[in-house]
N, C-alpha and C positions, 0 to 999 in steps of 0.2 A: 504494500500500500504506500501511496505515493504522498508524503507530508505537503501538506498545504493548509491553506487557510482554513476551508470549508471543516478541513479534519480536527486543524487545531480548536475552533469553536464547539466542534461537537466532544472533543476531548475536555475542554473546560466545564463544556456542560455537563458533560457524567461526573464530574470530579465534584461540581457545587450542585447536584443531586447528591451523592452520595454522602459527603463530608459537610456540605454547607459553604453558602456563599464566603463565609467570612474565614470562612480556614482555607478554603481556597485562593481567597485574595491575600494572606498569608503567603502560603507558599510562592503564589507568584511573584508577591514582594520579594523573598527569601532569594529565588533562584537570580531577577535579576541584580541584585546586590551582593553578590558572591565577588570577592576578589579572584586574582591572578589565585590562588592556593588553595580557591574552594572556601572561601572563610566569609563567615558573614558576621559581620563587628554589628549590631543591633543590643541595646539592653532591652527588656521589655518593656519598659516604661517609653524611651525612643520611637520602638516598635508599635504602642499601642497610641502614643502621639500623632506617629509618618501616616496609620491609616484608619484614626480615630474608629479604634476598636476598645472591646473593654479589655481589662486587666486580665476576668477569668479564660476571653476565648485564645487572647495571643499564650498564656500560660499552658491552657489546655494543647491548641496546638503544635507547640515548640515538648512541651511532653510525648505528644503524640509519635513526631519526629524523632527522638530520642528514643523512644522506648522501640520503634523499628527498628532502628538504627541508621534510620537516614542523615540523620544530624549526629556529632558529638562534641560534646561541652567541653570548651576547653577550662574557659571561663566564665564568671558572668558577663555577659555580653559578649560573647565569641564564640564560636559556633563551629565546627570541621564538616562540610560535607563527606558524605560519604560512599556518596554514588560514585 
């Protein structure tokens, strides 16, 4: 299957059916603000400012990520992708 647009929308869309709008906009934040190293410098509170979200859903989220293991905690506010 050939990535385009049409695909990326319907991709987003199952992502904020499944998970929800706002942890989806989450993640999208997340991946474009990765450095050169995969690292995403965000504290929660920054994070829940940049997409006026509440407290509990960026916590839940960034949990979320963490306990897959897609994310890991370097620090607070620092992040390792791990894809």
């Amino acid at each position: 299957m050939e990535l385009n647009l049409e695909n990326i929308n319907l991709y987003k869309s199952i992502m904020c059916a499944i998970i929800g709008a706002k942890k989806s906009q989450i993640i999208e934040f997340i991946i474009s603000n990765l450095d050169d190293d995969k690292r995403f410098k965000y504290t929660i509170k920054e994070l829940c400012d940049e997409l006026n979200i509440s407290k509990p859903t960026a916590i839940e989220t960034i949990n979320l990520l963490l306990e897959k293991r897609v994310l890991k905690k370097i620090k607070n506010g620092l992040y390792q992708l791990n894809i």
